[in-house]
Structure formats: structure tokens, C-alpha cells
N, CA and C atoms as a LAMMPS dump frame, in Angstrom:
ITEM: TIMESTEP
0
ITEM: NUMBER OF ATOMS
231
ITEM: BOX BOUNDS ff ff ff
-5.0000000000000000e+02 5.0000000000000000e+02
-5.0000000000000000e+02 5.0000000000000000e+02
-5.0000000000000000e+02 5.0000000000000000e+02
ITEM: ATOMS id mol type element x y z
1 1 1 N 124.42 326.177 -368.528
2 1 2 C 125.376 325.728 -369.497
3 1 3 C 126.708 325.381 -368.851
4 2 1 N 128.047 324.656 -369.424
5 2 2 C 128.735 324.426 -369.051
6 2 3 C 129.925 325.507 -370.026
7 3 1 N 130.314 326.156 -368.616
8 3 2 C 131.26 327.499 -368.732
9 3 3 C 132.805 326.48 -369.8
10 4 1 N 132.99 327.168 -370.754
11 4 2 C 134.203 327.065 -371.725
12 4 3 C 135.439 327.571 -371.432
13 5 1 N 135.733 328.564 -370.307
14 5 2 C 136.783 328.976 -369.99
15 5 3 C 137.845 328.096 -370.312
16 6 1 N 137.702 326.684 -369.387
17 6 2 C 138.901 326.291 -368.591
18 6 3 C 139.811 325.362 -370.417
19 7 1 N 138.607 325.323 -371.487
20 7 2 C 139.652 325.319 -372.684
21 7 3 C 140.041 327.02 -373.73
22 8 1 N 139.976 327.758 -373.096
23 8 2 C 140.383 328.32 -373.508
24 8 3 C 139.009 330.087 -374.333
25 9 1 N 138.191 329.364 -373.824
26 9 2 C 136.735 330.481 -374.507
27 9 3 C 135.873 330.87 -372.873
28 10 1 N 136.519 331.979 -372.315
29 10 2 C 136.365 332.791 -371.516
30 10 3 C 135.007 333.283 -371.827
31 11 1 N 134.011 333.174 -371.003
32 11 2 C 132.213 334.121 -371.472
33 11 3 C 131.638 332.868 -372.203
34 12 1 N 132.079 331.839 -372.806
35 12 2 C 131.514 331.088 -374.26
36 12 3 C 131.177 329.987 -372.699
37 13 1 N 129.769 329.497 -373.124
38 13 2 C 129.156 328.051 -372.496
39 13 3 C 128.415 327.485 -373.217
40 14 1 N 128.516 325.896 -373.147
41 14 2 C 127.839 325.035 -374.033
42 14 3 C 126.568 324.629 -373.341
43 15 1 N 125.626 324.991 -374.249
44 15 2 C 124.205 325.166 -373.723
45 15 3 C 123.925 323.963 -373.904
46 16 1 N 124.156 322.64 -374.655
47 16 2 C 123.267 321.55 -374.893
48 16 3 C 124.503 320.637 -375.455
49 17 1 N 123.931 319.163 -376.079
50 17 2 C 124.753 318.388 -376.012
51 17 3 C 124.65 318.044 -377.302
52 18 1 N 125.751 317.543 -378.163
53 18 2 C 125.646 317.26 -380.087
54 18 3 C 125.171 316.135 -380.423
55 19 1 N 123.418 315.887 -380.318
56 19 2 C 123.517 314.75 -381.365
57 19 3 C 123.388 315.06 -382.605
58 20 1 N 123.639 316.276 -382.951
59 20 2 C 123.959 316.175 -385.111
60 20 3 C 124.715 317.21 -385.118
61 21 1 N 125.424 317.435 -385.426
62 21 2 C 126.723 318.418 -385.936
63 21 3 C 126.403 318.62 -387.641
64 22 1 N 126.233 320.186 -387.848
65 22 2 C 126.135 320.769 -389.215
66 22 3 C 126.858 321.828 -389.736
67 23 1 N 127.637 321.87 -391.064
68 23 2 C 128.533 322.789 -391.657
69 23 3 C 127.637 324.002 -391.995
70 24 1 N 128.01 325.156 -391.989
71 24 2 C 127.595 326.251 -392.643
72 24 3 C 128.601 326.345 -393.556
73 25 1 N 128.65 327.067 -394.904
74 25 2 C 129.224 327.902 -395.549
75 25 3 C 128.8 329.403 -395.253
76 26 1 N 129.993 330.189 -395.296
77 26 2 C 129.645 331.118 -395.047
78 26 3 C 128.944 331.898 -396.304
79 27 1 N 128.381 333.018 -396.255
80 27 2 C 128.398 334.169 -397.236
81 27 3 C 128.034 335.35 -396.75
82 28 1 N 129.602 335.978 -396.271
83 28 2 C 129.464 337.401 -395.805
84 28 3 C 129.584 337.459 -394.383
85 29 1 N 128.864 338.087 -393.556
86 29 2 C 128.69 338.366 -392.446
87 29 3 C 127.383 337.241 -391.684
88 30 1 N 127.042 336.245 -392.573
89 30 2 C 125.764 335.371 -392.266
90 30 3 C 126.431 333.893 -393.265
91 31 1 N 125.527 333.055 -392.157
92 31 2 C 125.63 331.827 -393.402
93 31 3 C 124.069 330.863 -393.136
94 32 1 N 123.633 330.176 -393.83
95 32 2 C 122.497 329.455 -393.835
96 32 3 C 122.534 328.043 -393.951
97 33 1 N 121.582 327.676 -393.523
98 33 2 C 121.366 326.079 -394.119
99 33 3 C 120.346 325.708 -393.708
100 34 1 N 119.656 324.83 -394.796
101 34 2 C 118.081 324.92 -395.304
102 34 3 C 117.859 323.007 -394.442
103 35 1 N 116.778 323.126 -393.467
104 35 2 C 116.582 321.896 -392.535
105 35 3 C 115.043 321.901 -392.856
106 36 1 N 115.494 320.461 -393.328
107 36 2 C 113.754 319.855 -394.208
108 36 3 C 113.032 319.332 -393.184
109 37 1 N 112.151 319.712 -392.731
110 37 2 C 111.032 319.036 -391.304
111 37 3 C 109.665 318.661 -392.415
112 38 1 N 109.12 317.368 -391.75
113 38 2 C 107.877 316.778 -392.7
114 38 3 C 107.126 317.244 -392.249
115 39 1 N 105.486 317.999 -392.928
116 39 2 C 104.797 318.423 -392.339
117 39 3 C 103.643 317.269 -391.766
118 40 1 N 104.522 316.577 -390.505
119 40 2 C 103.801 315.275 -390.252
120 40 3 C 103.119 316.221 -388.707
121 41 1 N 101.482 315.892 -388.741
122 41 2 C 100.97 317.063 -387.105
123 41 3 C 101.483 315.886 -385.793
124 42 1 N 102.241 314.894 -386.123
125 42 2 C 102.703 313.849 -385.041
126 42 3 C 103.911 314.406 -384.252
127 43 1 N 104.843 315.607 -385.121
128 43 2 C 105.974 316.118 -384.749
129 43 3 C 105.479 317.15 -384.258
130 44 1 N 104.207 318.262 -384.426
131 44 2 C 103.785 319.358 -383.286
132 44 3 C 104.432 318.979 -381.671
133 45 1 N 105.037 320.194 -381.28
134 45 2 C 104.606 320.461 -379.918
135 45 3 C 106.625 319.541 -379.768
136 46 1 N 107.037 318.812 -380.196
137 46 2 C 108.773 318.407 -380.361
138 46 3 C 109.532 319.808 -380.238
139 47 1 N 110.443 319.688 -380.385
140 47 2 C 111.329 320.91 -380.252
141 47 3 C 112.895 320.367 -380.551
142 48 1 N 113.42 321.332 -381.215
143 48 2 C 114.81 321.447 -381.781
144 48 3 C 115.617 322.296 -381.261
145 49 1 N 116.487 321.942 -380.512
146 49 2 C 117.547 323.107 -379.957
147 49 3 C 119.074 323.063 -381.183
148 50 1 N 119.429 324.427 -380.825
149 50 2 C 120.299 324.601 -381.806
150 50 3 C 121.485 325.76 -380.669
151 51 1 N 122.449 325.39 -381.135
152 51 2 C 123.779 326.279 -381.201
153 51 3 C 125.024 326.182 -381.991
154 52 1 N 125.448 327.449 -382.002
155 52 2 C 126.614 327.441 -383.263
156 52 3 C 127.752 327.685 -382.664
157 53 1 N 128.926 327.002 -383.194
158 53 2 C 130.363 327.868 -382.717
159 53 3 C 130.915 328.314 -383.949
160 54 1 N 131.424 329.183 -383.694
161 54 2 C 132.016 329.965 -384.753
162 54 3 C 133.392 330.51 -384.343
163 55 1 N 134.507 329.948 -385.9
164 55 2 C 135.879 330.325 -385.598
165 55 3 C 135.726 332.04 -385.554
166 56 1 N 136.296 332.536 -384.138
167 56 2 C 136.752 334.253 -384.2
168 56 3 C 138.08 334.478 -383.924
169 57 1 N 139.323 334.01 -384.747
170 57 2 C 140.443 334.616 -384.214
171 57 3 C 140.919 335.992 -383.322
172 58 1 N 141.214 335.605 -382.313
173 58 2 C 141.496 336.337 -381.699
174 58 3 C 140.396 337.285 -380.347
175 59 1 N 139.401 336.016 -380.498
176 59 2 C 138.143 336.798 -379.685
177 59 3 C 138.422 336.117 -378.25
178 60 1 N 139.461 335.012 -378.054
179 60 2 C 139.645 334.334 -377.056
180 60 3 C 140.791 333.568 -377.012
181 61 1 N 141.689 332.896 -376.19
182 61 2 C 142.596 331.785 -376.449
183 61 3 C 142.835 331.003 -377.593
184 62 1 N 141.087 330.025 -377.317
185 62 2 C 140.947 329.284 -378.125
186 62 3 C 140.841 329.7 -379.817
187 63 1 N 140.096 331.29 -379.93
188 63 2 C 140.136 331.323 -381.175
189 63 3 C 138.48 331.056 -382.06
190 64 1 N 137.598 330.67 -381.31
191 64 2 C 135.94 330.081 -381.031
192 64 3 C 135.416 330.775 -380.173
193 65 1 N 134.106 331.127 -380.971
194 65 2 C 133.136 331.873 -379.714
195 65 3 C 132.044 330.826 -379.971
196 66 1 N 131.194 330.726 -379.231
197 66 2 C 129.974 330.018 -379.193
198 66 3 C 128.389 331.131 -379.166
199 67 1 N 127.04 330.802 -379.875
200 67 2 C 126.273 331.477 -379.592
201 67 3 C 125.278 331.176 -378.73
202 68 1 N 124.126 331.796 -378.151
203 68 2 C 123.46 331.874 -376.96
204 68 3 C 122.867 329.939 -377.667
205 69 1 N 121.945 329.331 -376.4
206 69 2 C 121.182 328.187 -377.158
207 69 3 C 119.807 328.771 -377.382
208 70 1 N 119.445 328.202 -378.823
209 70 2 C 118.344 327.983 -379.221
210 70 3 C 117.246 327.148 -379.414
211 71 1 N 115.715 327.034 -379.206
212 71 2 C 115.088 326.515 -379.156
213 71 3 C 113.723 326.591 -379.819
214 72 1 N 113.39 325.938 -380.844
215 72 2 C 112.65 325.935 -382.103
216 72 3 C 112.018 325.259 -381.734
217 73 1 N 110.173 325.325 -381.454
218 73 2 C 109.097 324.856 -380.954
219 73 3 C 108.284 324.383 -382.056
220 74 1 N 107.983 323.214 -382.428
221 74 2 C 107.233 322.624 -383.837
222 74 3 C 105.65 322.8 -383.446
223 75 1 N 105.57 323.441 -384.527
224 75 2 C 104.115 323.734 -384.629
225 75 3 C 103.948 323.554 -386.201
226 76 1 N 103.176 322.437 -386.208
227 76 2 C 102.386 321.761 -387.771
228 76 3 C 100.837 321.493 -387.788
229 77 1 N 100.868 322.388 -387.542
230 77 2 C 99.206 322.068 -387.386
231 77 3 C 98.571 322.476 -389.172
């Protein structure tokens, strides 16, 4: 990943690169959002990576922590 320090998020690295950017609302200590995949068996075996940043005042400079990257393996069989 590429280390976040040098703006300001010390420990925080960006695991991957944004082609879609998505809002959460929060509720509580968690927030969700519901991602419609077709159950087409042409998309098996694709994969979706995911990471979140999240405002943490005061967890760093910047004020943003970032979470580990994720990687969601399609299986439609």
C-alpha cells in the first residue's frame, strides 16, 4: 500500500485505487450499504476490492483513519 503519513495519517495506507467512491450513513458504531450484484455465473471467479476511510478526529493530523483492504471473491454459481 501506499503509506499516508506524509499527508498527515501516520499507520493509515491506501491499499488500492478509487474507481467508485460510496457514502455510508452512519448508525451507531457501524454503517451499511446494500451493493446489488446480478446473479449472472459470467461474473463468478471477478472480485471486488473494497476500503473505507473514516473521519476520526483526533486519531491523527489529518483527522481520517483508513481500514485494512478488502477483497470479495464472486462466487455465483
Amino acid at each position: 500500500g501506499f503509506d499516508l503519513a506524509a499527508i498527515g495519517m501516520p499507520g493509515c495506507a491506501l491499499r488500492l485505487m478509487s474507481d467508485a467512491t460510496l457514502s455510508f450513513t452512519p448508525a451507531g458504531p457501524t454503517a451499511q450499504h446494500t451493493l446489488s450484484i446480478p446473479n449472472t455465473p459470467a461474473l463468478s471467479g471477478g472480485s471486488i476490492y473494497l476500503q473505507s476511510a473514516v473521519v476520526a478526529v483526533g486519531a491523527n493530523p489529518l483527522g481520517v483513519t483508513t481500514s485494512n483492504g478488502l477483497r470479495w471473491l464472486l462466487d455465483l454459481r
